[in-house]
Each structure stands twice: as C-alpha cells, then as structure tokens.
C-alpha positions in Angstrom: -20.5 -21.1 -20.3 -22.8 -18.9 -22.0 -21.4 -17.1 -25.6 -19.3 -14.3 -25.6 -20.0 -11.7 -27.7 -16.6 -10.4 -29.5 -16.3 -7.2 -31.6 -13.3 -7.5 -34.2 -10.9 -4.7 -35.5 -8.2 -4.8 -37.5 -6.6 -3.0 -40.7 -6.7 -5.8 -43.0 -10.1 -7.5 -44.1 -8.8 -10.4 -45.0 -7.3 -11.5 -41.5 -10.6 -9.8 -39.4 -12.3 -12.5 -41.7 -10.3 -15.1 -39.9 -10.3 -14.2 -36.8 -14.0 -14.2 -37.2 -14.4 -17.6 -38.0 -11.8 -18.5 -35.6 -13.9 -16.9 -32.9 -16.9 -18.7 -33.9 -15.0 -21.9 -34.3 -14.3 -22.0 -30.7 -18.0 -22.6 -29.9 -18.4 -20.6 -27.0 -17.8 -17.0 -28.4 -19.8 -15.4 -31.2 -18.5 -12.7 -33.6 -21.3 -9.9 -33.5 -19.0 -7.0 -35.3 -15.9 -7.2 -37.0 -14.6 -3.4 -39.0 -11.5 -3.6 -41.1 -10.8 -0.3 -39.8 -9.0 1.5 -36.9 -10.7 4.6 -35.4 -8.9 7.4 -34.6 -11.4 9.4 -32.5 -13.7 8.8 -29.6 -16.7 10.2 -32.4 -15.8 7.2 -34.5 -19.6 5.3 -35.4 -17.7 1.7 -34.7 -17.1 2.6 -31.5 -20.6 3.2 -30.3 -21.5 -0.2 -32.2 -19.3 -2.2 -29.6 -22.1 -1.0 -26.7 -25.4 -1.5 -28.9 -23.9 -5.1 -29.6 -23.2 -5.9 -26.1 -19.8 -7.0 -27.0 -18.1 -8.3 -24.2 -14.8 -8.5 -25.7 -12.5 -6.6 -28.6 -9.9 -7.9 -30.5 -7.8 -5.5 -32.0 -5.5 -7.0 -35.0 -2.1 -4.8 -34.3 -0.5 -4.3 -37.9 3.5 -4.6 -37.6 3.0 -1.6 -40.5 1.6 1.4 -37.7 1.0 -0.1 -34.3 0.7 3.2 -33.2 -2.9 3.0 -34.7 -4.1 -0.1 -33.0 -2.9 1.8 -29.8 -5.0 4.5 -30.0 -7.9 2.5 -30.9 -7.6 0.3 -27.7 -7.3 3.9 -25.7 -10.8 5.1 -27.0 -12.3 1.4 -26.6 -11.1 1.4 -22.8 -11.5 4.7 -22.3 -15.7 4.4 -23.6 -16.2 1.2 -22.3 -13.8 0.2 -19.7 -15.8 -2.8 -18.6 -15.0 -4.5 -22.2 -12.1 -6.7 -21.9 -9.8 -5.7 -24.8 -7.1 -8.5 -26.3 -4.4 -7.6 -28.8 -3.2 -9.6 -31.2 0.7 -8.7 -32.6 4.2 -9.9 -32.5 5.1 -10.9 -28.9 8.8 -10.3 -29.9 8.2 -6.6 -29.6 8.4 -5.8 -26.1 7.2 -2.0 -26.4 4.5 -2.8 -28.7 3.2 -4.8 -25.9 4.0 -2.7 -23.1 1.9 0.0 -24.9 -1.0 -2.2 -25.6 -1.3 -3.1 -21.8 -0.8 1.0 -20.8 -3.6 1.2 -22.9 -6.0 -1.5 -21.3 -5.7 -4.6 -22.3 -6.3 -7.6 -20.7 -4.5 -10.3 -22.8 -2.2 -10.1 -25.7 -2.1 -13.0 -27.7 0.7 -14.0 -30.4 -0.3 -14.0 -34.1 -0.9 -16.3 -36.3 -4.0 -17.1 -33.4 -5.7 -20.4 -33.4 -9.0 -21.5 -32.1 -7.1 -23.0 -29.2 -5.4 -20.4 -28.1 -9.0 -18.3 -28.4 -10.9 -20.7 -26.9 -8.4 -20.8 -24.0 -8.5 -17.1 -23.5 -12.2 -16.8 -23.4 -12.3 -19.7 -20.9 -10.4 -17.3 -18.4 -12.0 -14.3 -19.4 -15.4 -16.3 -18.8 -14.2 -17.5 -15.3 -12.3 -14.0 -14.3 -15.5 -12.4 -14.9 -17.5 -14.6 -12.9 -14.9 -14.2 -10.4 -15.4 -10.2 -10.3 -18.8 -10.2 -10.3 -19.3 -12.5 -7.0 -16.3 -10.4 -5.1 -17.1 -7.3 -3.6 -13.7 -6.1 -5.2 -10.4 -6.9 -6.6 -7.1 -7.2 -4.4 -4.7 -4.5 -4.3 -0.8 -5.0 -5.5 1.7 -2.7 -4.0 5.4 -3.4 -5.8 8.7 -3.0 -3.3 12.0 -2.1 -5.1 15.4 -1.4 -4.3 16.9 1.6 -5.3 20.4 -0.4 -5.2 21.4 -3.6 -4.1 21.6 -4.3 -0.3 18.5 -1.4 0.5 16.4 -4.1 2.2 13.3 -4.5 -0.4 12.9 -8.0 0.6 12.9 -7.8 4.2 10.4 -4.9 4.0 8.1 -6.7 1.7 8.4 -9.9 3.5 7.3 -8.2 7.3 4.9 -5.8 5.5 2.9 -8.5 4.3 3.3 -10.6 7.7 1.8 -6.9 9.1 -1.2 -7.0 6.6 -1.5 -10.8 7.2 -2.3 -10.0 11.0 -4.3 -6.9 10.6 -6.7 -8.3 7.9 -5.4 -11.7 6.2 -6.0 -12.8 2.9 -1.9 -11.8 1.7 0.2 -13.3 -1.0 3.8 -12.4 -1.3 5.5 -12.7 -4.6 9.1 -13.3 -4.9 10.2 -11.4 -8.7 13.4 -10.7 -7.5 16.3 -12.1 -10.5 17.4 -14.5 -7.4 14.4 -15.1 -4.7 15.6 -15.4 -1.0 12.1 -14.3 0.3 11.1 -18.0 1.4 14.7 -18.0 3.1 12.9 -15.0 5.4 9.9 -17.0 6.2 11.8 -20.8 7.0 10.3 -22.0 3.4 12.2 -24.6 1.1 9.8 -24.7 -2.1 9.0 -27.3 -4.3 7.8 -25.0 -6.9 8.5 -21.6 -8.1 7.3 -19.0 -9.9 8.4 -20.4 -13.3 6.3 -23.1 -12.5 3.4 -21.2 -12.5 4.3 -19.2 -15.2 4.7 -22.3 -17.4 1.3 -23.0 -16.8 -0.3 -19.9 -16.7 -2.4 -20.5 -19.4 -4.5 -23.1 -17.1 -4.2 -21.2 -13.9 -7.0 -20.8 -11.6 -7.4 -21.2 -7.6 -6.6 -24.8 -7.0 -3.8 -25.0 -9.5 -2.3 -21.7 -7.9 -2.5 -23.2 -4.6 -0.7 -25.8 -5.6 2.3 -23.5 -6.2 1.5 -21.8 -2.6 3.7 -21.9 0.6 2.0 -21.4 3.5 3.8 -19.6 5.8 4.1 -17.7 9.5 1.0 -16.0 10.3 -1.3 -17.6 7.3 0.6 -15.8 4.3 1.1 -17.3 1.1 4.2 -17.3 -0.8 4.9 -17.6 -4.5 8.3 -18.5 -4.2 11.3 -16.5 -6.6 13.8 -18.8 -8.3 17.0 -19.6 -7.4 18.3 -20.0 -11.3 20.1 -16.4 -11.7 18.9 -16.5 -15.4 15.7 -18.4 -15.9 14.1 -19.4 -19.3 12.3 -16.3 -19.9 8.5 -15.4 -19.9 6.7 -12.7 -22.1 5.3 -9.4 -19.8 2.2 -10.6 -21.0 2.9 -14.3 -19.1 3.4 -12.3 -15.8 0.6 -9.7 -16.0 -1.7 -12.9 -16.6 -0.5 -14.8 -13.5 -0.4 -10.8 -11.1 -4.2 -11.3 -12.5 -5.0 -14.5 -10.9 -3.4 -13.7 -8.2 -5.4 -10.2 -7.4 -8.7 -11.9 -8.3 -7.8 -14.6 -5.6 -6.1 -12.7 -2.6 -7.4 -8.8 -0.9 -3.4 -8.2 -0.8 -0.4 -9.3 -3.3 3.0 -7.8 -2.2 5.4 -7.9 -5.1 9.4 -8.2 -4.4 11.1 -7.1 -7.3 14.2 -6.5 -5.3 16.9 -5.0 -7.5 15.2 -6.4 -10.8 15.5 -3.5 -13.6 13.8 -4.9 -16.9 10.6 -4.9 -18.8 9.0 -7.4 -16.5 9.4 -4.3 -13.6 8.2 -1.8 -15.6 5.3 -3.9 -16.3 4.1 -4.5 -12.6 4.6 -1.6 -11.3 2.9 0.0 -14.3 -0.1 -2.5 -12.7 0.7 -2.0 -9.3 -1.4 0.7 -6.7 1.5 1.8 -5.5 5.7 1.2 -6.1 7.4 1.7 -3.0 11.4 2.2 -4.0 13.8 1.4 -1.1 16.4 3.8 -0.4 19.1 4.6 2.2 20.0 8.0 3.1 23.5 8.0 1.3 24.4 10.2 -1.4 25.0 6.7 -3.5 21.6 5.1 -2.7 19.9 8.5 -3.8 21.7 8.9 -6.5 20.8 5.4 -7.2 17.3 6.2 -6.0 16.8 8.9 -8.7 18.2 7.0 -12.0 15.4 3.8 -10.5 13.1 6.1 -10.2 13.4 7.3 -14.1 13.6 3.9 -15.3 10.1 3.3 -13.7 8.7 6.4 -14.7 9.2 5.9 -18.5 6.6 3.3 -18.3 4.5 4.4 -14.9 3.0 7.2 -13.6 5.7 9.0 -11.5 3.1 9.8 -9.1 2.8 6.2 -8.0 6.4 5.6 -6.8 7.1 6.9 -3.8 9.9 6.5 -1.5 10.7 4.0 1.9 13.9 5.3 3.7 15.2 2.3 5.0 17.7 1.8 8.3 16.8 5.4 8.9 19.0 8.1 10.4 19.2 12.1 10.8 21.4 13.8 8.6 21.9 17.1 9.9 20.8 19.8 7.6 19.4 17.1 5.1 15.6 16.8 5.4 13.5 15.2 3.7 12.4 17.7 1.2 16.1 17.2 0.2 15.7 13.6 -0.5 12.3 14.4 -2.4 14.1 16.9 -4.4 17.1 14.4 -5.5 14.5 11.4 -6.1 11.7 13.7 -7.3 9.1 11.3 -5.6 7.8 11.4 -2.1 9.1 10.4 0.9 6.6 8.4 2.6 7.5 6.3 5.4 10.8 5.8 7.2 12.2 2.2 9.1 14.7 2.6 12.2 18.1 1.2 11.9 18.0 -2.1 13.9 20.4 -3.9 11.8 21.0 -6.6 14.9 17.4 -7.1 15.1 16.4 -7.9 11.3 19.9 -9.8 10.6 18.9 -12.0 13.3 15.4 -12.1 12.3 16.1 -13.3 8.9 19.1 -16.0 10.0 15.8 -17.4 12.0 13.6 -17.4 9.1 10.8 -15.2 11.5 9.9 -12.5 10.9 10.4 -8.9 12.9 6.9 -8.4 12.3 6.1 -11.6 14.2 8.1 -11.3 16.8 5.9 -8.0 18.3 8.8 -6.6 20.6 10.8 -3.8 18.9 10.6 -0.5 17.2 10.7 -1.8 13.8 7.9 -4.3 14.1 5.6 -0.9 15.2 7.0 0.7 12.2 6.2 -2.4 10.1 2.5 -2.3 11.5 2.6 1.3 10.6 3.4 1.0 7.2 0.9 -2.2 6.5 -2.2 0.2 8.2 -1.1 2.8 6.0 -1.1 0.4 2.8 -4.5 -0.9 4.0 -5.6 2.8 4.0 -4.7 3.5 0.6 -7.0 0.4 -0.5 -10.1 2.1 0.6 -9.2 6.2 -0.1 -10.6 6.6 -4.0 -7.4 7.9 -4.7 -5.0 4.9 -4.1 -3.6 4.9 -7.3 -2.4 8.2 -7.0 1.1 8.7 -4.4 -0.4 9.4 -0.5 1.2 12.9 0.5 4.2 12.9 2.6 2.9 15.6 4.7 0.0 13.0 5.9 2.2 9.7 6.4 5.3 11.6 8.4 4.0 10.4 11.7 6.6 7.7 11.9 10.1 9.5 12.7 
C-alpha cells in the first residue's frame, strides 16, 4: 500500500502533535499538514492547503469544549473537496455529536484517546475501499423500508422487492435491522450468523469475510440475517454505517429492513440511504402513526427522501391520496393490493410472492423494484420521485 497523505486539525496543539506522530507511526500514512486551528469559512488559507498537499485524508480532533466548530470545519472540507475521506475523532458516547459529524461527511469516526492501531486499521480500509471505488464503475444504491407501525408489512415488502431486483438485474443484498429479524423466516433461511456477527468484526470486514456472514437464498439474493435476541449488545452508529459501507461497495442493491426499529441506528441509515420508503395502511391509526415516523426521520434526514408505500391497498371514498400526503407530509409513491391470503401463505412457505410470478401483487412487486432500479440511474435519486410520475400502479 502506498502512503496516505493525512491533513490534521484540531483546537489543541498539543494533541494535533500526537496524532501526527501517531499517523506516521503507522507506517503507511504520512502527516503532510497538521493546523491547531478550526476554520470557520470556506475562505479559510488551511483549507486550500489540504488540495496543494494532495491530502487524501482529514482528521479532525472534535473538542468536547465546542463540537459545533469541528462540525462546521468537516462541512467546508467536504463541501471543497468531497473526494477527501474525512475521520473524526471525539467521544463515541455522544450519539448526536456523531450523528452530526456523519451529516456532515465523514467517513469514519474513531474514539479518542486513538492509537496507531486503531489508525493503522482505518487506513487499511480506507486504502482497500478506495481501490475498491476506483475499479467499480459505481457504488450500490441502499434504499431503507420502514413501518409506520407495527404489523404494516415492511419486511414482506423488502424481502419480494429485493427478490424483484434480484431477477431484473442481480447483484442484491437484503439486510435484516429490524429489533427482532424474521426476514430469513420469508426466504426458508435458518442462519448460523447474524448481523452482530458482522458487526463484531467490522473492523476486519471485507468481501470474503462478509460472505461468510451471507445466506444465499431464492433467486441468488444474499441475506444478512437480523437477530433473534430482542435486545442485543449494542453497536455504535458509527459500527453500522461502516458495515452499510462494505456492503454498498460490494453489491449494485442493499435493501435495508428496519421494520418498526425507532432509534439512532434508523436515523442513521436512512440519513445514508437513496431513498426511505415508510410503510403505511390506509387507517386513520397507521397515518397518524405514519406522520409522528415520519418526523422522527426527518429530524435527522432530508424529508424529501421519505416517501410513502400504501400497503394492502384499498379505496376510501372521498380520501385520495393528496389526503394521505397531506396527513404524512411525504409522497405517496406506490401502492400494493390487499392479497392478505396470498402473502400469509407465501411467507408460512418461506417463498416469496415475488417468485411465485402468478398474482397481482407479484406485478406490483416488479413494478416497484423497476421503479427503484430507475431512481439509481435518474441524477436525482437522492431526492423523493414525484407521485404524479409513479401513480401508474392503482
């Protein structure tokens, strides 16, 4: 591996000084700026260093004093070079702090004191992830599925979406987030592994170790399986968004399941996903539920990425939906029949409706994989499809 080049920021000298011989200690990254101050504005000298260096990397030192100010400072280093990966260092205890660090770009956030282990194991993955990259034509896409209550069907729409995607253009990993997975119970899996195990060793994840961890199932698609502890040991946001990042670099599709999971972990992937799809019923208590989802999401991610799935689908007479849109305040963008028979039975099978290629739904499953597969090649997929383009299905 040929030497990084790291640029250093921080508000004390005294610790930029040690992470600068920790950085050269690791013998495969060199220090070639370090500035014992945070900028403030995008006309900030330091910040036009970082190019003329060829820094490849930033680490930015977050003071527990004003993280606010290490904040803004990975916002302008993003925003002016957006190909530079950016690592924090802070206090991993502080959810928010590191919520706001990866809103504002970064790639890894790393738990002070650091050591030249820890260093030399983040530039390791950086180094391989980049290599990665530059031989793919382009990164996966992640679309999140969430229930706007219990019961709306995320699971069963993730699971025969990606079974959809699998058989339209391949290459699809399903991942089970949900607080108790039954996803492999959909596709006739019993795992061996989880995702804990993968998050326990995240830190030495690449291909053939996330393989490992891999069901194959109906139709080629992979499956990271959920656990079936209803309170696991718990994993920093910064442990999941590293594993979501292997697992985009490695597959064209990753459908996450969060089911009805509400906690920072959520608001993390869908902050990184293309698009969250919430899964609602037409009842006044699933929309009302809908709506107070839908602002727990949108403190963290753009509202105009979540948009709606109406699930088991029916007509309400004089209750369109520009009515739903306006109780939700997000789009309605597809709609699945009601064929409760069908999908009960489909699911008690462990194959999927999606497989099966005889009903309604399945056509409505395709429908909604073609339009997900559409999204990944518009420019704006990161931004909600309109509903008036995607009502063609009911």
């Amino acid at each position: 591996m040929n030497a990084l080049s790291v640029a250093i920021f921080g508000a004390n000298e005294d610790q930029c000084a040690i992470l600068r011989l920790q950085v050269d200690g690791t013998g495969v990254a060199k220090a070639v700026l370090m500035y014992s101050n945070l900028p403030e504005s995008s006309r900030d000298p330091s910040l036009r260093k970082i190019e003329e260096a060829g820094a490849q990397i930033v680490l930015v030192d977050i003071p527990a004093e004003y993280p606010s100010a290490a904040i803004r400072t990975m916002e302008l280093i993003h925003a002016l070079a957006p190909e530079v990966a950016v690592l924090a260092i802070g206090d991993v205890s502080k959810p928010p702090i590191i919520l706001a660090a990866m809103r504002a770009g970064v790639r890894e956030f790393l738990e002070r004191p650091t050591s030249i282990d820890s260093l030399l194991e983040v530039f390791a993955r950086l180094s391989t992830t980049h290599r990665k990259t530059s031989e793919a034509t382009h990164l996966g896409k992640m679309f999140a599925f969430l229930n706007a209550k219990g019961g709306s069907g995320s699971t069963t729409i993730a699971v025969n979406t990606a079974v959809s995607l699998q058989r339209q253009g391949g290459d699809v990993a399903i991942v089970d987030l949900a607080p108790v997975g039954n996803a492999a119970l959909h596709l006739n899996q019993k795992p061996s592994f989880t995702i804990l195990d993968a998050l326990q060793k995240v830190g030495q994840l690449d291909r053939s170790l996330l393989d490992a961890y891999m069901l194959r199932c109906v139709g080629g698609v992979h499956l990271l399986a959920g656990t079936d502890e209803p309170n696991p040991e718990l994993h920093s946001t910064t442990d999941y968004a590293r594993l979501l990042d292997v697992l985009v670099a490695n597959y064209a599709w990753v459908i996450v399941d969060l089911s009805s999971r509400l906690d920072a972990v959520t608001r993390s992937v869908c902050d990184l996903s293309e698009q969250v799809l919430l899964v609602t019923q037409t009842d006044i208590v699933s929309l009302w539920s809908a709506s107070k989802v839908h602002r727990f999401v949108a403190q963290s991610t753009s509202a105009s990425r979540v948009a709606l799935v109406l699930n088991r689908f029916r007509k309400i007479s004089g209750f369109g939906d520009s009515d739903i849109e306006r109780t939700v305040h997000a789009p309605v963008i597809w709609k699945i029949p009601n064929q409760y028979e069908t999908v009960s039975a489909s699911i008690d099978r462990g194959l999927p409706v999606s497989e099966q290629r005889t009903s309604e739904i399945t056509k409505s499953f395709a429908g909604l994989a073609n339009m997900l597969r559409e999204m990944r090649h518009s420019e704006g997929a990161r931004a909600a499809v309109s509903p008036l383009e995607l009502k063609s299905n009911g």
